[in-house]
ZAMARVEX-498390 format. One line per field, with one value per residue (C-alpha): residue number from 1; residue in three letters; x negated, y, z negated. Coordinates in pm, whole numbers, plus 32768, in hexadecimal, padded with zeros to 4 digits. Example, Ala and Ser with C-alpha at 12.3 -4.5 7.8 and 13.67 -1.06 7.14 Angstrom:
REM ZAMARVEX-498390
num <- (1:2) .
residuo <- (ala:ser) .
xx <- (7B32:7AA9) .
yy <- (7E3E:7F96) .
zz <- (7CF4:7D36) .
END
This chain:
REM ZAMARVEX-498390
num <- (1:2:3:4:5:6:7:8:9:10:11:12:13:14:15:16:17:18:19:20:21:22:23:24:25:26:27:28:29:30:31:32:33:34:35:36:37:38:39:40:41:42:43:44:45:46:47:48:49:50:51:52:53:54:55:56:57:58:59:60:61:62:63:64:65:66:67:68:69:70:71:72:73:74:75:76:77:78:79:80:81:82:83:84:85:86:87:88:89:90:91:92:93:94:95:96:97:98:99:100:101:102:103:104:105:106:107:108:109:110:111:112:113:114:115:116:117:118:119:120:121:122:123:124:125:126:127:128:129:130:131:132:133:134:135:136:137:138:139:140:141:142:143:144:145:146:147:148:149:150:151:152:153:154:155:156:157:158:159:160:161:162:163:164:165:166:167:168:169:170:171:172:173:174:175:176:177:178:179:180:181:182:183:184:185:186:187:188:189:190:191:192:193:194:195:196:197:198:199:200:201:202:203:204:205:206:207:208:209:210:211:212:213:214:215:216:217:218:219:220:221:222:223:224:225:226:227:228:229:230:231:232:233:234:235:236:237:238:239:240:241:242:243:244:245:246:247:248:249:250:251:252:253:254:255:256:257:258:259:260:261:262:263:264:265:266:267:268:269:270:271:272:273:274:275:276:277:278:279:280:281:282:283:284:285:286:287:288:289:290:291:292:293:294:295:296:297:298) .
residuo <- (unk:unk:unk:unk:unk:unk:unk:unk:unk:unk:unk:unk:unk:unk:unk:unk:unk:unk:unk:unk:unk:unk:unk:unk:unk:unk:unk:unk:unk:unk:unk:unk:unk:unk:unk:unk:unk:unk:unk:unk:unk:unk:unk:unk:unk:unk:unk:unk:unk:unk:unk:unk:unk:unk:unk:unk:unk:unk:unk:unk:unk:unk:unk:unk:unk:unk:unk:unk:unk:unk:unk:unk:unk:unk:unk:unk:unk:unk:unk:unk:unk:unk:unk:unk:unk:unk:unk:unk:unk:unk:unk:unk:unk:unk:unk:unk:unk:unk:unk:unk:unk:unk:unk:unk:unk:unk:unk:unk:unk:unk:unk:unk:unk:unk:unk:unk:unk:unk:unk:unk:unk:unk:unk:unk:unk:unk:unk:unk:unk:unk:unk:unk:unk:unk:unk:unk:unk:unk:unk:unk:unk:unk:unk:unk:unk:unk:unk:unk:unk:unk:unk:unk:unk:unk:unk:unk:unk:unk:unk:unk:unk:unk:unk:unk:unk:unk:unk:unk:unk:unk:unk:unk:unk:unk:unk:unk:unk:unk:unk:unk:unk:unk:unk:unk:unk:unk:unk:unk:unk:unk:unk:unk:unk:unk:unk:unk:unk:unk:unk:unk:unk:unk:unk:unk:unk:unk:unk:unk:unk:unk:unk:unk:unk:unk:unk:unk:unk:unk:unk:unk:unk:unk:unk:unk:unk:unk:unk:unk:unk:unk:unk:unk:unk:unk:unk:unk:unk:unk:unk:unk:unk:unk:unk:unk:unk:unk:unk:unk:unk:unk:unk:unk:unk:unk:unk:unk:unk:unk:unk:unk:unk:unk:unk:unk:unk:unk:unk:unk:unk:unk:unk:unk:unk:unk:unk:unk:unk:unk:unk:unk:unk:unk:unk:unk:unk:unk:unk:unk:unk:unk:unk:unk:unk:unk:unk:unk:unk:unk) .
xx <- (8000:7F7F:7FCA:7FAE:7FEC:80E6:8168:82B3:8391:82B1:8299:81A7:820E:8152:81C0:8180:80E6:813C:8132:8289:828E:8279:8358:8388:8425:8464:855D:864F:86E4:86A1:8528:850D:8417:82DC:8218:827A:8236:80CA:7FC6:7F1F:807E:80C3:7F70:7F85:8109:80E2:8239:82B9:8205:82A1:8401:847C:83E0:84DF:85F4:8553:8688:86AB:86A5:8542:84B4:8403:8386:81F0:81D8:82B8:81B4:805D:7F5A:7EA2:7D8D:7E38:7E01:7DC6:7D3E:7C8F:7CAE:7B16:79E8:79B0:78D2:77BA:76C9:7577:749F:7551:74FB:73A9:7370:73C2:72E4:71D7:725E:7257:711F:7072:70C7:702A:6EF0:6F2C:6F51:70C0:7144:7289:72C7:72D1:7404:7516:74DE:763A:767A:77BD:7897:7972:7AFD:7B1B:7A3A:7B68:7C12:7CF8:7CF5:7CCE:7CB2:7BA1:7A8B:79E9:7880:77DB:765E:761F:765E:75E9:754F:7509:7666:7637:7719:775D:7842:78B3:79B3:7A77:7B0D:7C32:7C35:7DB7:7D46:7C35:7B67:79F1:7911:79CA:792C:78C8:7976:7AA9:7A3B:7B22:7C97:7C5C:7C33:7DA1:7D20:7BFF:7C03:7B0E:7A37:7958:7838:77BC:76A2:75CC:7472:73DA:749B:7457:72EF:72B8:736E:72E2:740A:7541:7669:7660:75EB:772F:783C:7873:79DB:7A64:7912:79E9:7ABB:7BA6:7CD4:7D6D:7E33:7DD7:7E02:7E7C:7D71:7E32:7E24:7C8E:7C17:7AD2:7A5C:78D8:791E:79A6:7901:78E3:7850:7847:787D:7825:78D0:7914:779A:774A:7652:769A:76E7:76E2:77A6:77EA:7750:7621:7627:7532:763C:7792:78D3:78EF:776D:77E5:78F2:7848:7704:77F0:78AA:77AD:77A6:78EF:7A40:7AEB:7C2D:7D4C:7D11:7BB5:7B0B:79C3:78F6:780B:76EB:76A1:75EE:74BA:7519:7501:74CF:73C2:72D1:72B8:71C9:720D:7315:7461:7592:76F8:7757:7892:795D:78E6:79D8:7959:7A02:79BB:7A6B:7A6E:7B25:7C39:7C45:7C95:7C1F:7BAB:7B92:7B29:7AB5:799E:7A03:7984:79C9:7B29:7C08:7CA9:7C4B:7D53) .
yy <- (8000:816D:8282:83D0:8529:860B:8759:874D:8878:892E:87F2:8723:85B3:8442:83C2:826A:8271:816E:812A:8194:82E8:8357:82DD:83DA:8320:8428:84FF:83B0:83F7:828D:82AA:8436:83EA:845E:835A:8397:84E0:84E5:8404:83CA:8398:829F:81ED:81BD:813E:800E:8027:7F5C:8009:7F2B:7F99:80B9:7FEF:7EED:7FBC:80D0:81B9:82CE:83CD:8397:8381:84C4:850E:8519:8682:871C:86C2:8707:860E:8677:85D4:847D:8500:8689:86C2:8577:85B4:8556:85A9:84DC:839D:8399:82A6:82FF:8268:811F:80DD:8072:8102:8242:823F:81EA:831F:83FC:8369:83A8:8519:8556:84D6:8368:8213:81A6:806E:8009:80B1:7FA8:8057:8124:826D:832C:849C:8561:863E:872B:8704:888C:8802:8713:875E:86A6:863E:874F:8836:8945:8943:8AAB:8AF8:8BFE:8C36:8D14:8BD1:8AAA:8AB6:8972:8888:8738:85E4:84CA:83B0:82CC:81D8:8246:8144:81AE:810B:8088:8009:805B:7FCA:7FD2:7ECA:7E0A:7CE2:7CAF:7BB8:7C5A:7DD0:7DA3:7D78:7EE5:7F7A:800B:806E:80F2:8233:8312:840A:8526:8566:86A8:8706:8863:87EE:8928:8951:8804:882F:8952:88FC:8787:86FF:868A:8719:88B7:8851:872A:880B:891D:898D:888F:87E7:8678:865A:851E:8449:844E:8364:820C:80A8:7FDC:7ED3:7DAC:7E3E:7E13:7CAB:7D02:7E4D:7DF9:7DAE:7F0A:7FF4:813A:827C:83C6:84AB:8639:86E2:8556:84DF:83DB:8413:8321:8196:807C:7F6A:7F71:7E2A:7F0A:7F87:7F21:7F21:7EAB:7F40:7E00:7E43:7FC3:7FA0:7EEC:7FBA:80D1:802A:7FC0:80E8:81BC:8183:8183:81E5:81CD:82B8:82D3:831D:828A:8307:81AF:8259:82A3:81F6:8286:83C4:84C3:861B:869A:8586:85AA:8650:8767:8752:878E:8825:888D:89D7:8A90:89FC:88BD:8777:8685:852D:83F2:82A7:8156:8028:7FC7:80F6:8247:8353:84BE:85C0:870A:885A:8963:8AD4:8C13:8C46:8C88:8BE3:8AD6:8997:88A0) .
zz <- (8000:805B:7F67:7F70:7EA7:7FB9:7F8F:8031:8016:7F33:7E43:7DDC:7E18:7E1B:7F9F:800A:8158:8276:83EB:8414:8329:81C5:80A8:7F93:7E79:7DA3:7E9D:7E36:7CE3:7C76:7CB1:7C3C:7ADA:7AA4:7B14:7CA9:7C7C:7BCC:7C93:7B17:7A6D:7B5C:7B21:79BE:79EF:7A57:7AF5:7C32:7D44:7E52:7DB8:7EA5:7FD4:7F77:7F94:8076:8036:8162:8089:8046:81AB:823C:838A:834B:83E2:82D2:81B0:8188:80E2:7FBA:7EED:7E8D:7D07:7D3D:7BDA:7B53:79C3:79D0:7A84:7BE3:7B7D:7C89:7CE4:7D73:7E46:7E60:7FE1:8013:813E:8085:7F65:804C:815B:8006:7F67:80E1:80D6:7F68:7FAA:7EE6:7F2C:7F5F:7E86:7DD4:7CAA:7B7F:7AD4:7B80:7BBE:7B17:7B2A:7B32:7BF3:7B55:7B8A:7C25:7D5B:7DD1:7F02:7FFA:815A:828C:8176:81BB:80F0:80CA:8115:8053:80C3:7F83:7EB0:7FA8:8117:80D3:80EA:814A:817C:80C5:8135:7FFA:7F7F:7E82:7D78:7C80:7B49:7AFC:798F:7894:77BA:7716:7761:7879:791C:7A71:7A8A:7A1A:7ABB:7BE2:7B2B:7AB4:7C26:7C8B:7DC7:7ECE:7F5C:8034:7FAA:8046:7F25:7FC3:7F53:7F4F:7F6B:7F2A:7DB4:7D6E:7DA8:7D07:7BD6:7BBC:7B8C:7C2B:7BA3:7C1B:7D4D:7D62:7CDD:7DB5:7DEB:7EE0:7EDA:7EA0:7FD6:7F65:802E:8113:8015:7F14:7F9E:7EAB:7E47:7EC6:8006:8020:8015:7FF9:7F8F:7FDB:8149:81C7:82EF:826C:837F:8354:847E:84B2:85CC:868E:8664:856A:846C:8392:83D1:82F9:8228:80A1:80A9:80A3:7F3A:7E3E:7D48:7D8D:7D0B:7C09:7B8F:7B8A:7A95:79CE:7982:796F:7873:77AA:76B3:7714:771A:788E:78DF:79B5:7AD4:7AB5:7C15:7C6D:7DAC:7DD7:7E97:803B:8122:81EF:82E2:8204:82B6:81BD:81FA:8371:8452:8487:8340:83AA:8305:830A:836E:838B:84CC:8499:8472:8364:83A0:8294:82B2:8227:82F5:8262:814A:8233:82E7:823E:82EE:8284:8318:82A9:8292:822A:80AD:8062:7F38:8051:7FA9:7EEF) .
END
């Protein structure tokens, strides 16, 4: 199942997204509660999601062009979860470009992205060269924790994913590297382009055998398979559960593969104009396009 977060008529809804249109179960009195209209309501519910589908009421359906997508959860309650350097070939493309010799790092690599730097799909994300000249791409599978806990087994790390999700860590390299850190240089407004909408977790046999690319203005830059990651979402939720409590509706960004614009010769970045497209098979399509700075991202 595909859902999103829609505003429809001024409102904020949760829409479930299929071949045929979108199903907003909340315009039908007997599905109007909290939960279908708050993506992390709905998460922590654990109510029927297959419900309205069964009775896919008319009053629910809406032509696709009257709603626009935003971020499947618009304001995550918690910073972004971000794994980095958890392609090989990008540690080594990093390590390369710093003078060192590239290797898998032993533990992951965790830093953070502040809620405020979420935005939706084909949402502009502004470009200000006073704070960053320096933006570059990031193409990631996102996972959304449906259940918590604190120290959850491998094993076991999988039953707690709701659903995947795509995720756009943009990144200003020349913060980041200045500051020697990750999380200014991560957090810029509309610096976390998410969506276009979650697929449910039963909908993805295999979340370590996905395709993921990232595209600037139609030319790859980016092309691999989640297979590639040094840890996998199950070794993930683990580690990260090892001394903190998860939650429901926790996001985690589980790292990029090699393409990065910053490590390339000569580097390359994204400038106003450009169109920024990430995608995993199976998970979606995000889309996103750089402007000049304005308040225009969601």
């Amino acid at each position: 199942m595909k859902l999103g977060t829609c505003l429809y008529n001024n409102q904020t809804y949760v829409c479930i997204v299929g071949d045929d249109g979108v199903l907003i179960p909340a315009l039908e009195p007997a599905f109007d509660q909290p939960a279908w209209r708050d993506m992390l309501t709905l998460i922590g519910s654990q109510i029927d999601l297959h419900a309205p589908l069964q009775q896919a009421i008319p009053a629910m359906r809406v032509p696709v062009e009257e709603i626009a997508l935003l971020a499947p959860i618009p304001r995550p309650r918690k910073n972004v979860m971000c794994l980095g350097l958890n392609y090989l070939e990008h540690a080594e493309e990093t390590a390369n470009q710093i003078g060192r010799t590239g290797k898998a790092p032993q533990y992951p690599i965790v830093f953070t992205k502040c809620p405020t730097s979420v935005t939706g799909p084909d949402a502009e994300v502004p470009f200000d060269p006073d704070t960053c000249s320096q933006l570059d791409w990031e193409a990631e599978l996102g996972v959304v924790l449906g259940t918590g806990g604190k120290k959850i087994s491998r094993d076991n790390a999988l039953s707690h994913v709701f659903g995947y999700t795509v995720i756009n860590d943009l990144s200003a390299r020349d913060i980041q590297l200045n500051h020697k850190q990750y999380f200014l240089g991560k957090s810029l407004d509309g610096g976390c382009p998410m969506g276009p909408y979650i697929v449910t977790a039963d909908e993805i046999a295999d979340p370590q055998n996905l395709a993921i690319a990232c595209r600037v203005n139609g030319v790859t830059k980016q092309a691999s398979s989640t297979r590639n990651m040094i840890f996998d979402i199950a070794s993930i939720i683990e580690w990260l559960s090892r001394g903190m409590t998860l939650e429901a509706g926790d996001v985690i960004a589980t790292g990029t593969p090699s393409g990065v614009g910053f490590v390339r010769e000569p580097p390359e970045y994204l400038r106003p104009g450009d169109v920024v497209e990430c995608e995993v098979e199976s998970v979606g399509l995000l889309r996103n396009h750089i402007a000049a700075n304005r308040s225009s991202a969601r």
